[in-house]
C-alpha positions in Angstrom: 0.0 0.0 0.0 1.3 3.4 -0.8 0.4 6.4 1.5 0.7 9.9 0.6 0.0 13.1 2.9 -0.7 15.8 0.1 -1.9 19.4 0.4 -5.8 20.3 0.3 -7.0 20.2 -3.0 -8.3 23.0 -4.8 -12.2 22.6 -5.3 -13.7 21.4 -9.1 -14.8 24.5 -9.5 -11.2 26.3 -9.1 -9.9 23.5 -11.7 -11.1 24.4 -15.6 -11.5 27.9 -16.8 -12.7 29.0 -20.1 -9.7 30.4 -22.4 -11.1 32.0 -26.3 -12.6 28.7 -27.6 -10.9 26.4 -25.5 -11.3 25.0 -21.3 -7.8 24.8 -19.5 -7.1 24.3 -16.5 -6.8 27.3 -14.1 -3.0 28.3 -13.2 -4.3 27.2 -9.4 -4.9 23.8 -10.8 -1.8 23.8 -12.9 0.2 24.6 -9.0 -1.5 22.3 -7.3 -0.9 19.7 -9.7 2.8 20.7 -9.5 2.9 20.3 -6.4 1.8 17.1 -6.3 4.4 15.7 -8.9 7.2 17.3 -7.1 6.0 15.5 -3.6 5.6 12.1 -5.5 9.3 12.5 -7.0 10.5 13.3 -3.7 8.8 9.6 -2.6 10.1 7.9 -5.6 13.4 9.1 -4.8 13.0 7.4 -1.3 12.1 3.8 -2.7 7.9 4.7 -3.5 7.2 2.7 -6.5 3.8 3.4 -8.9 1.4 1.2 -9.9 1.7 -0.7 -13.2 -0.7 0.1 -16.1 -2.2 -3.7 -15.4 -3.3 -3.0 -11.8 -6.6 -2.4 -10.6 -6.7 0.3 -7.6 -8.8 0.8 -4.7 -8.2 4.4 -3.3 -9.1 5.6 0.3 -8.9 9.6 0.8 -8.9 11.5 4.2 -9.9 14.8 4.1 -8.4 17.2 6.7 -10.5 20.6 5.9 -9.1 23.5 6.5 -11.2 26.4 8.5 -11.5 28.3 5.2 -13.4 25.7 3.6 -15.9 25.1 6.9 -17.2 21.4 7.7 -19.9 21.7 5.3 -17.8 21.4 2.2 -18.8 18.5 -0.7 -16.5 16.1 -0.1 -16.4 14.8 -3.7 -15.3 18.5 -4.8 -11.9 17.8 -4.6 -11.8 14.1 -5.4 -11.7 14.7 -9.7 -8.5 17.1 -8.8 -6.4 14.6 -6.7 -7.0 12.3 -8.9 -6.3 13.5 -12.1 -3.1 15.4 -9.8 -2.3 11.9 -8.7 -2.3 10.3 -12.3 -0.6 13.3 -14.5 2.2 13.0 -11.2 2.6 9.0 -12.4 1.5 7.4 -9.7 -0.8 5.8 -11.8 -1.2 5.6 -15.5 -4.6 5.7 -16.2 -7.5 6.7 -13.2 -9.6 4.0 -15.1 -7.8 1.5 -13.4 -9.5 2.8 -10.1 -12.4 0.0 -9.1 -13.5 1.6 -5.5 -12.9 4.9 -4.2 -13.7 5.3 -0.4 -13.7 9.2 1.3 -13.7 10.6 4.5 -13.9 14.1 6.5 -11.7 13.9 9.5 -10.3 16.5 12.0 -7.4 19.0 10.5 -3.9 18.6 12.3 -3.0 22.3 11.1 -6.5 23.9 10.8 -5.6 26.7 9.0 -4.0 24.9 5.6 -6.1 21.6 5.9 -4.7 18.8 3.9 -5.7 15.5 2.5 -4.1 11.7 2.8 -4.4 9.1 0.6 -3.8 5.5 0.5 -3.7 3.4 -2.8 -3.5 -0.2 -3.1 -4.1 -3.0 -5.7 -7.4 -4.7 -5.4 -9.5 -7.3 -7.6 -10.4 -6.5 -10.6 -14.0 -7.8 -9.7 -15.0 -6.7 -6.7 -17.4 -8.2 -4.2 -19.0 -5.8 -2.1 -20.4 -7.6 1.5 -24.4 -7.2 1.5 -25.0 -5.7 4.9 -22.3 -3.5 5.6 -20.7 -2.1 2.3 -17.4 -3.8 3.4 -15.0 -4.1 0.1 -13.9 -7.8 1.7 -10.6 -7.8 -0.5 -9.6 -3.9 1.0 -10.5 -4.2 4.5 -9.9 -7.5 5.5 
C-alpha cells in the first residue's frame, strides 16, 4: 500500500476555466498539480514505487479541511483534482484503473492549511461488495 499526505486540493470548480474557444485548466490547478508531482518525486526518490498500467486500484482519501473551507464542504469537490493530480504525477497511468474509491472528513492537524491523505492499493479486478455493511472484503480484511 502506498500512502501519501498531500496538500488540500483545490475545489472542481477552481480547476477548468474558459480560455477563447478552449477550457484549460486554471494556473491554481496547474500549481496544485505541480505540487503534487514534485511531492511524489521526492517519494520515488525514497524507494515509492507506482502502480503498473495492469493493476486495478482501490483508493481511500482522508480529508483534513481546512477552517476556510468550513465542515460543510462537498467532499467529492476535490476528489476529480487529486485524482487526475495523482495520475498526471505518475503514480498511476490511467485513473480508469480505479475499481473503489472510499472518502472521509476527518479532524485538520494544522486547521488553518487543511490537507488531504491518501492510501492506494491494488485490489480485484472484480470486486465483491459484503451485503449488509458495504465492506469491500478484499480492502478491509
Amino acid at each position: 500500500m502506498l500512502t501519501l499526505d498531500l496538500p488540500f486540493p483545490v475545489s472542481a470548480n477552481q480547476y477548468w476555466m474558459i480560455a477563447g474557444r478552449k477550457l484549460i485548466k486554471t494556473k491554481i490547478a496547474r500549481s496544485y498539480i505541480r505540487e503534487v508531482t514534485l511531492y511524489w518525486l521526492n517519494e520515488k526518490a525514497k524507494g515509492a514505487q507506482a502502480f503498473g498500467e495492469d493493476e486495478t486500484l482501490a483508493i481511500a482519501v482522508a480529508l483534513h479541511y481546512p477552517v476556510r473551507r468550513g465542515p460543510d464542504c462537498d467532499v467529492d469537490n476535490c476528489l476529480k483534482v487529486l485524482v487526475d493530480s495523482l495520475e498526471t504525477a505518475g503514480v498511476f497511468q490511467n485513473d480508469n484503473q480505479i475499481r473503489h474509491i472510499q472518502i472521509t472528513r476527518e479532524e485538520a492537524k494544522d486547521k488553518t492549511i487543511g490537507g488531504v491523505r491518501v492510501s492506494i492499493r491494488s485490489c480485484p479486478h472484480e470486486m465483491c461488495l459484503h451485503d449488509g455493511t458495504f465492506i469491500v472484503k478484499e480492502i478491509h480484511g
